[in-house]
N, C-alpha and C positions, 0 to 999 in steps of 0.2 A: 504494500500500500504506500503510496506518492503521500510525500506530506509536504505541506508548502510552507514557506517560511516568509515573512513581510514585516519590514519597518517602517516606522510613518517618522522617527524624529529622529535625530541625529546630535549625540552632545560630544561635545569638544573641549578634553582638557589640555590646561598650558603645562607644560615641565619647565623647567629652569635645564642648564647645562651644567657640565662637571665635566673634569679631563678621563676621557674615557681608557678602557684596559685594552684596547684591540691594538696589536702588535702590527704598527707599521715601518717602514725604512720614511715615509716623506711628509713628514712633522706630525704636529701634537693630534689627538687624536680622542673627539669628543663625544661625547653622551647625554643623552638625558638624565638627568640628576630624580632620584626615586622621588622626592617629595613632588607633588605637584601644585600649579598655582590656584590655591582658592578660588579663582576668575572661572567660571566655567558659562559655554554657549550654548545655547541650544537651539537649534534647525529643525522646520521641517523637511524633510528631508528631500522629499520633490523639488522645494525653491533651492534649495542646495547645490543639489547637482543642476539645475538649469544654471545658478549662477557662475559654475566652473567651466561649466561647456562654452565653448567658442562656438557661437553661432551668429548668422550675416545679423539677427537681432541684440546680443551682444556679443560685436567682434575684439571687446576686450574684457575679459571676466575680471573680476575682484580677486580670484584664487583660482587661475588655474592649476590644470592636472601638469603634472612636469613627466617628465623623460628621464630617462637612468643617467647622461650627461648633463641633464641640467641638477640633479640631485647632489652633485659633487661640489665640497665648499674645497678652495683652496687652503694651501696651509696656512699662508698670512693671512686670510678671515677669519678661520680656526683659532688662531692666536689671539685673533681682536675679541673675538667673540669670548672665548675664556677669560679673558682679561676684563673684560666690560660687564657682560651678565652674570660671572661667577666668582670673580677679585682673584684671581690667579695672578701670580708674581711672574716678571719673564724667565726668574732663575726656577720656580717650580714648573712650569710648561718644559723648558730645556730639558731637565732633570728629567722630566716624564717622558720627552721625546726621547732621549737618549735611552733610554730602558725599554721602551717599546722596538727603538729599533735595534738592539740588542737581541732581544727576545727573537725578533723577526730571523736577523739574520744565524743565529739558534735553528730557528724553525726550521728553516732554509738548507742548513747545514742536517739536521733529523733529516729530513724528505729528500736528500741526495744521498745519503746511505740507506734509505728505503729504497730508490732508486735501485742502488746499486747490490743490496740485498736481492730485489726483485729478479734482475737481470742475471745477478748468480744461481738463482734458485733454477729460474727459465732454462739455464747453461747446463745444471745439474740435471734437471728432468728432460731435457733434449739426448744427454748421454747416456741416461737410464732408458729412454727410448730405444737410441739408437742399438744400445748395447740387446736389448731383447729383440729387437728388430733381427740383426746378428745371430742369435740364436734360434729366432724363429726360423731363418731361412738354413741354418745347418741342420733341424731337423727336418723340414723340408726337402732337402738335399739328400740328404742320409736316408728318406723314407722314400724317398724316387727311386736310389740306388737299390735299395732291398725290393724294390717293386720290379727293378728292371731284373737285379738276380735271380729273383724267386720265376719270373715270365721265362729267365732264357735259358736253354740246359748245356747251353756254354759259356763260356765269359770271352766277352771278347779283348783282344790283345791290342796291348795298349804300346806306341811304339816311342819311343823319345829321341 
């Protein structure tokens, strides 16, 4: 049985920022901060989404929807932006960059001896292959020969 599911309003909370923990090499590196802002919105949600939508009635919305390239803050806005809505110092932003891309390059350094892990094992089980491969075809070999011995009531002579 189809069950349907429907929303009529839409509420919107604010978070504050904080330097976030996600391990990168190209600066500081932000998050939503757990507490959120008191201020909360509420939408129905119908004039909501009309208001995002780019359409020839409005060809500039209030909030549109973004794109995966447009979702990306650089690193010096990243910086402002800690700096401004959370009082981060430039020496604690540094500090945090520098750990993050620490870790990163850690990361980095893990996942290219998984790599190479990987590629040993592949190496490993291609010669365990082959090797039975090898023995399949010697009993094969060996079981033709006694097939052809047992069919002929001579052997034939073999010259070098």
């Amino acid at each position: 049985m189809k069950g349907n599911v429907s929303f009529s309003y839409l509420i919107i909370y604010s978070f504050g920022v904080t330097l976030g923990v996600c391990h990168t090499i190209n600066g500081p590196t932000i998050s939503l901060d757990y507490n959120y802002v008191p201020h909360t919105t509420v939408h129905d949600i119908e004039n909501y989404e009309q208001l995002r939508t780019v359409t020839p009635e409005n060809p500039t919305p209030l909030n549109p929807r973004r794109k995966g390239d447009e979702l990306f803050i650089q690193p010096s806005r990243r910086q402002y932006l800690l700096m401004r809505d959370a009082g981060f110092s430039k020496m604690q932003i540094k500090q945090a960059t520098e750990e993050a891309q620490h870790a990163a390059r850690e990361r980095n350094k893990g996942a290219k001896r998984l790599i190479r892990l990987d590629e040993m094992m592949a190496n490993r089980r291609f010669r365990v292959s082959k090797r039975r491969a090898e023995a399949r075809f010697i009993v094969v070999l060996v079981s033709w020969i006694f097939l052809l011995l047992s069919t002929s009531s001579t052997l034939p002579l073999l010259e070098f």
